[in-house]
Structure formats: C-alpha cells, structure tokens
N, C-alpha and C positions, 0 to 999 in steps of 0.2 A: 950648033945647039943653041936652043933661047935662052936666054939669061932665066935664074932662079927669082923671080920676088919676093922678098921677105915680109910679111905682116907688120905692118907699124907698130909699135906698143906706146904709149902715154906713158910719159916720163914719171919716176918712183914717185916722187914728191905727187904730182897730179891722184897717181893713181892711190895712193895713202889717204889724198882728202875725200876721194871718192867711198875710199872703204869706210872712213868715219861717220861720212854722213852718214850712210846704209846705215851702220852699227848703232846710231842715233836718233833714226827717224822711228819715233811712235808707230805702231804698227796694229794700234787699236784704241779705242776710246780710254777701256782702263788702265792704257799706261800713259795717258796722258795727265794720268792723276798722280803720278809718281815723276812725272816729268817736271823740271826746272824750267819755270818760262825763258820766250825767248830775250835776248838781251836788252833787246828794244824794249820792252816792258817792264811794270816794276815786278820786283823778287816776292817768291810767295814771303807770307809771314810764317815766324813759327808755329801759329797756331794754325792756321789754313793749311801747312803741311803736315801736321800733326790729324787734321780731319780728314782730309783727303787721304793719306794713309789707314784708316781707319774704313772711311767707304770704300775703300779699294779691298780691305781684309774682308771686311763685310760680303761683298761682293764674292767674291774670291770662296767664301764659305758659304754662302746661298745655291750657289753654283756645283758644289761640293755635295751638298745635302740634298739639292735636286738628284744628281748624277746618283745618287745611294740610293733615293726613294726610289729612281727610277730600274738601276738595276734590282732591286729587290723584289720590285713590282715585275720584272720581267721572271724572278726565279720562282716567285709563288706561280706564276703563269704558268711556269715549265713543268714545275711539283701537280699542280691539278691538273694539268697534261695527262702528265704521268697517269696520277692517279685516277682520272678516269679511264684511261685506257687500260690501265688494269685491272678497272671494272669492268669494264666493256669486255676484255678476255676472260673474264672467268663465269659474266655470265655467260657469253657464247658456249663455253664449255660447260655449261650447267645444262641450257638448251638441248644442245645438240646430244648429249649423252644420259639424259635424266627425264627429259621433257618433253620433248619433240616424238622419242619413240613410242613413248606411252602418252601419245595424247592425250586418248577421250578419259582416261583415268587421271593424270595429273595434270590437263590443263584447269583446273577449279583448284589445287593446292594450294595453301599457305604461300608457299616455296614460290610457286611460278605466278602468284597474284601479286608478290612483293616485288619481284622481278619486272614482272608486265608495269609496276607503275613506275619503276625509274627508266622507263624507256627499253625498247626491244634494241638490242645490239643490232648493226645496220648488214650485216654478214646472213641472220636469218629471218630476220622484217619480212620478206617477200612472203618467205615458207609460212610465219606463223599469221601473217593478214590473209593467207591464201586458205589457211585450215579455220580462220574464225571468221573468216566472210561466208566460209560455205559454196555449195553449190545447188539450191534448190531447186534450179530452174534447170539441173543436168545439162547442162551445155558441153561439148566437148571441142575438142582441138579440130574435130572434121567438120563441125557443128559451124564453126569458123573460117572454115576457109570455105566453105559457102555461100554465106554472108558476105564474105568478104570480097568472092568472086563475082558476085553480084555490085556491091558497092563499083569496082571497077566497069565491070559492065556499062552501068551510071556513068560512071565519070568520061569514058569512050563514046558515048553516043551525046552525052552535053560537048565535049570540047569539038566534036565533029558541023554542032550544028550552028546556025550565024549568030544566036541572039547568046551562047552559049549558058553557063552554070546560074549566070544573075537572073531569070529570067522562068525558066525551066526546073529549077532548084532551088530554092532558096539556101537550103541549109547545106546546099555545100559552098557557096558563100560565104554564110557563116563560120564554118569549121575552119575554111581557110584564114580567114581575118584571125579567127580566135587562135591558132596556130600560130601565126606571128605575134601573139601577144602573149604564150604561155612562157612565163617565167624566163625573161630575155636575156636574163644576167647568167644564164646558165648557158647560152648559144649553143642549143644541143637541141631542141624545136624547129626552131626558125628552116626557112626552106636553105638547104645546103648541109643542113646540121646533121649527126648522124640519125637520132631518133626522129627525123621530121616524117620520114613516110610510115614510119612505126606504128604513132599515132595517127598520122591520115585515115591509118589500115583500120586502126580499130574503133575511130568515131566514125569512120566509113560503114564500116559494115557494121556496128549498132545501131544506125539509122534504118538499116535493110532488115534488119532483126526484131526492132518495135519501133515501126513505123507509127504506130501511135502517142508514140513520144517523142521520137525524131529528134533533134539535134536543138539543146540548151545552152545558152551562153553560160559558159562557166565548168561544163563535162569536159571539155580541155585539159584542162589543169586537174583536174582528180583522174585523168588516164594517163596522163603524165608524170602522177607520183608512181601511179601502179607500174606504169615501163619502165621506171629507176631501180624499182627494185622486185622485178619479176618477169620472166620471158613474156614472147606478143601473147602465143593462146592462154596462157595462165592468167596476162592480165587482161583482156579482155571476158573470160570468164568472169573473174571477181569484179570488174568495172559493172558488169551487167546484173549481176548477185545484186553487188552495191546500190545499183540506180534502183533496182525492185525492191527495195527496202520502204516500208511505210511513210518513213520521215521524208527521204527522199524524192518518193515517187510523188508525194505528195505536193513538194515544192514545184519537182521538175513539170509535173502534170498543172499547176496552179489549179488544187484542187482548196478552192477558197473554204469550204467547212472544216476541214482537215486541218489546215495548218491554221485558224481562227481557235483551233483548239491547242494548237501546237503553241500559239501565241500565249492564251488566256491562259493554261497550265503554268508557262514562264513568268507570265507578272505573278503570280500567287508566291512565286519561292522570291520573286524579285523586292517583291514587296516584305518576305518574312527575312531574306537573309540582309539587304539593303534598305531598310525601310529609308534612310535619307534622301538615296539617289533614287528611290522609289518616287518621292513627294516631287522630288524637282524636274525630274521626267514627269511628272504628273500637271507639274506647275508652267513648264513647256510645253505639252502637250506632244509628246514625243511618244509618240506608240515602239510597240519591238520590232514589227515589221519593218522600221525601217532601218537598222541596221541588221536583225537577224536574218534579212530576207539574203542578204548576200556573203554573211557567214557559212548560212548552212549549204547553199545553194553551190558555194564553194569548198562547202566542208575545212574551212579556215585557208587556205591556200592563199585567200587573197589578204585579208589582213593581220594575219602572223607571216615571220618568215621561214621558209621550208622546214628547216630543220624541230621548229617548236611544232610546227601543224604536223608532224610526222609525230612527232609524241603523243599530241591528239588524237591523231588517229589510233594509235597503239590503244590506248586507253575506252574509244570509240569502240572498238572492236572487240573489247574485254567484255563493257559496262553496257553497253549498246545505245540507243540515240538519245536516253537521258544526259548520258554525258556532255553531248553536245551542246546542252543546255545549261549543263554546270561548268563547260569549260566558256562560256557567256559571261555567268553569271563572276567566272574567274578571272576574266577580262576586267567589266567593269568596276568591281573590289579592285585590282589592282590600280586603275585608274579615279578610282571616286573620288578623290579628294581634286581633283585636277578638274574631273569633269562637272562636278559642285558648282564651279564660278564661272562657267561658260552661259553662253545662250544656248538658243534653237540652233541655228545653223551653224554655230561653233560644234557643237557636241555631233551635231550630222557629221560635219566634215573629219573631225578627230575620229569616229568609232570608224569610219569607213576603210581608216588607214591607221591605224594607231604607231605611233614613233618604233619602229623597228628594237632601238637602243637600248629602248626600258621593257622591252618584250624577252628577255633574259628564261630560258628554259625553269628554270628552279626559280624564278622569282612568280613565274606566271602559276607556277604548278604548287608555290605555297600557297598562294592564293585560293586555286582552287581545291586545295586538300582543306581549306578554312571556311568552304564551304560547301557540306552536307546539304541534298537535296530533298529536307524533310519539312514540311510545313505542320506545324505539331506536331500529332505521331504518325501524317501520313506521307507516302514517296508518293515518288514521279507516280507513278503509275497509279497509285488511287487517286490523285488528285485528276487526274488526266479523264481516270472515266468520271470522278465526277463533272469538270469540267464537261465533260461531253453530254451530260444528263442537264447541264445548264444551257449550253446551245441547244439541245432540243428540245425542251422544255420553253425557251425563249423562242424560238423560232414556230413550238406550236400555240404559244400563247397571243404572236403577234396576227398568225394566222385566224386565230378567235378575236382578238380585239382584247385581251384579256390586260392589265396593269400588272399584275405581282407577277413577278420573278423569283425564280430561285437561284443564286447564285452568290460566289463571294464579292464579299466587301471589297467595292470600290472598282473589281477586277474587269468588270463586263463593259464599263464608261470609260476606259482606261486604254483599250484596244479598237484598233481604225476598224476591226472587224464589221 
C-alpha cells in the first residue's frame, strides 16, 4: 500500500502572526481614519484623532441617511404602485360593467369623461379606441383579407422578379425599413419578432386599399399601437377609420391648404395661451410646421414615450383632433422656460425628441389641463373656420392683386405657409 501524506501546517506561532495581520489590515478607506499609523511614522495627535473620528461619524451618518431617503423613496414608489393599480382595477370594473354596455348612452357621461381623462385602463383601450374611432368607411374583417390577399400577391411577383421591391414598388421598401425602426426597444416588430408580419399584413394591404395614399413614413408606428392592443382585422379597421380622418388625411395626403390651416389655427391659441414662447418662436422665425409636422404625422409616437402617447390618444379619441393641438401646445408649456434660451436649431433639435425623463404622464397632462383651447370666447373649431375664410380670402386677394387682408394678428406672417 502507498504511504499516507499528511498536509504540512505552519507552525502556531507563524500561523498566529498571520491571523493578526488579517484581523488588522484596513479593509477600506474609512477605517483607515480610525486606524493608528504605522510605526515608522509619527503618532496621530489628539486633536487629528479626535477629527478624524468625527469624519468617520460623519460619514458613517451621511451614509445612514442616504440608505433611509433611499429606502423610503423605494416605498412611496411601491405605495403609488399600489395605488395606481387599484385605480386601474376599479376603473376597469366601471368600464366593463357601467360603460362599455351602454355605450352610445353613457360614453358622453360625467362618470366616463372623468375616467377617459386619467387614462383608459390598458385591459380595455383596444375595445373603447375601436367604439370611438368608428367605422365609417364599413370595412370588415373579409374586407381585409382581401386586401390583404392582394398585398401578398405584390409581394410574390416583386420577390420573383430580378430588379425586385426597390425598383417596382417603392413603398414596400419603405414599409420594410420603417418596420425595422418601429419602436426597437420593444423587439416585437423587428423581422423575427412576433408582431413583425402582423404589421407587414396590415400596412400591406392598406396600400392595396387606398392606393391613393399608399404608404407614409410614420403609418408604422400608429398600426403598431393599434396591434398592441387590438386583434389584426379590428386593427386594421380602425388604423384605416384613423388615416380618413381630416387632420390625418390631410397630412398623410400633403394636402398644403388644409394643414396651412391646421397650422395658422395653432399659432392663434399659441400665441393667446403662450404669448412668450409665441414672440421667441416669432423672433427665430420658427414656424409649427416644423415640429408639428412630425408630431401629428406620428400622432406623438415619435416624440413622447409609448405609454404617455397612449394617453393621448385616449384623450384624441374623446376630444378629437383639437386635442392634438392642445396636447402641442402642452408640450411646449411644459418645456417653455427651457426652450426660452435656446436658438433656431437648438429648439428644432429639442422639440424633435424632447428628454423622455421630464415627459412624466401627470406632469405632461398638468400641463395640458392648464391649457384651454379658447382664443377669447372662441374654440378650436370657430377659429379654424375663421382661419379658413383668411386663407381664402388671401388667396383670392392675391389672385386680384388686391393689399388688405383679413386675418389675425401677426398670425398669417408667422406661418412658412
């Protein structure tokens, strides 16, 4: 048999001095404040150890008082948790049992307009943007797979042919690109994703649907909210509702007299609710166009994040496309004071993207509850037709040669129109 070898051990004494040092070596900065220098050195004084114990307390209680703000800040966190979520469950239960069955009678209620503004609980979002978008254009679910059938068809005879979709289609091209850019942080688009062909399907066969409108950079992302939260034919339905909408179609069409009016309506409330950020957009020469054009065109998707532009839309769909204009004008309020001391191309660049962080649901939507879209005692909507009696009026004045205009102050030199 082999001999047994026993592990060596370091003799007590050795192994004693080794435990001391351990038990002695600093093992962070602030016990090095409490530590006795080494020998080699000279000795603290009493006063130098009498301060250093003192930054070391200090310390020691800074640290303490973090650790508390910070757990407390984590339990208000857990407490509005809570308590929204037991928002969220009771409206859902108001919805679903008070509201929802008796629509056409109590969606105009008290009860479901107070509701509608702190946000549609995310359980029946789909159902109630599916009842306030409407269907005017009767579209159905066969209606779609028609379309849709076709859209494929397309896509079978471009990938068959050599110069393929770039060349033969433009806009499916497009769709494709915009696809890989819809909302990346979500990886539920993107090609692989589950909703990737979801959406193919239904800016697919909306192109085969109105051909006359065909495929817009930025229709991406607004079928993309509607697939989140509504089956394919339901949301393709109300995606198309949606696009027929005045304000919309108007953009998507670049129909320049239309939204020229859409613009010159917005400075008039911009100027009576903002008169500051009025003057200095005035004084850069910063028309709305260029940042509304990719608000609305996106219906906010691009510069709010999901969750806030979902409350917009809630609110869209109540109030209808005035809101859209008051949820701008609750933008810039929010930001005015920031956007005040910028330039031209500072302020282009900030409205395009505005900081995610200070974009806070309730802080956006105090904003915009502080600001009524009344210009005197008129709304959106009588200002809008006057507006329109200014464009045409100007537009038949130029055609005569004629000088006077009628129109508001300031509003008509104000706009790239």
């Amino acid at each position: 048999m082999g001999q047994l070898t026993l592990p060596c051990f370091p003799p007590a004494e050795h192994c004693s001095q080794s435990v001391r040092k351990v038990e002695f070596e600093p093992l962070s900065t602030t016990a090095l404040i409490l530590e006795d220098r080494p020998p080699n050195l000279p000795a603290k004084s009493a006063e130098e150890t009498q301060r250093h114990r003192q930054q070391y307390e200090q310390m020691v209680a800074g640290a303490k008082r973090r650790e508390l703000k910070e757990a407390q800040r984590r339990q208000q966190q857990m407490k509005e948790r809570f308590r929204q979520e037991e928002v969220i469950s009771n409206a859902t239960l108001v919805w679903n049992q008070h509201i929802l069955p008796h629509w056409d009678t109590t969606k105009s209620s008290r009860r479901a307009q107070e509701l509608w503004w702190g946000g549609l609980p995310p359980s029946v979002r789909g159902r109630i943007w599916s009842l306030a978008i409407g269907n005017e254009l009767n579209i159905t679910a066969e209606l779609y797979e028609i379309f849709l059938s076709r859209a494929k068809e397309k896509w079978t005879s471009l990938s068959d042919t050599e110069d393929g979709a770039s060349l033969a289609e433009p806009s499916v091209e497009l769709i494709t690109q915009d696809i890989s850019r819809t909302f990346p942080s979500l990886c539920v688009f993107q090609k692989g994703g589950p909703y990737h062909n979801l959406l193919r399907n239904i800016l697919g066969a909306y192109t085969c649907y109105r051909p006359d409108v065909g495929y817009v950079q930025g229709m991406s992302s607004i079928a993309a909210v509607l697939i989140l939260n509504m089956g394919e034919a339901e949301a393709f339905i109300s995606f198309s509702n949606l696009i027929n909408r005045p304000c919309q179609l108007a953009f998507y069409r670049v129909d320049h007299q239309l939204m020229c009016r859409y613009f010159r309506t917005f400075q008039v409330f911009l100027e009576e609710t903002l008169p500051r950020l009025f003057l200095h957009f005035q004084s850069l020469g910063l028309s709305p166009d260029l940042y509304l054009m990719d608000w609305i065109l996106s219906l906010y998707t691009k510069p709010l994040p999901l969750d806030v532009a979902c409350r917009v839309w809630d609110l869209y769909f109540r109030d209808g496309e005035e809101f859209l204009f008051r949820a701008a004008l609750g933008i810039l309020r929010l930001f005015q004071d920031v956007l005040l001391h910028m330039d031209l191309i500072s302020v282009a660049q900030f409205l395009s993207r505005p900081p995610g962080e200070e974009l806070l649901s309730d802080r956006l939507f105090s904003c915009i509850l502080a600001t009524p879209l009344l210009s005197g005692n008129r709304k959106w909507s009588q200002v809008s037709h006057l507006t329109n009696r200014v464009i045409t009026v100007s537009k038949s004045q130029r055609e005569i040669g004629s000088n006077e205009l009628f129109c508001f102050p300031q509003v008509l030199s104000s706009c790239s129109c």
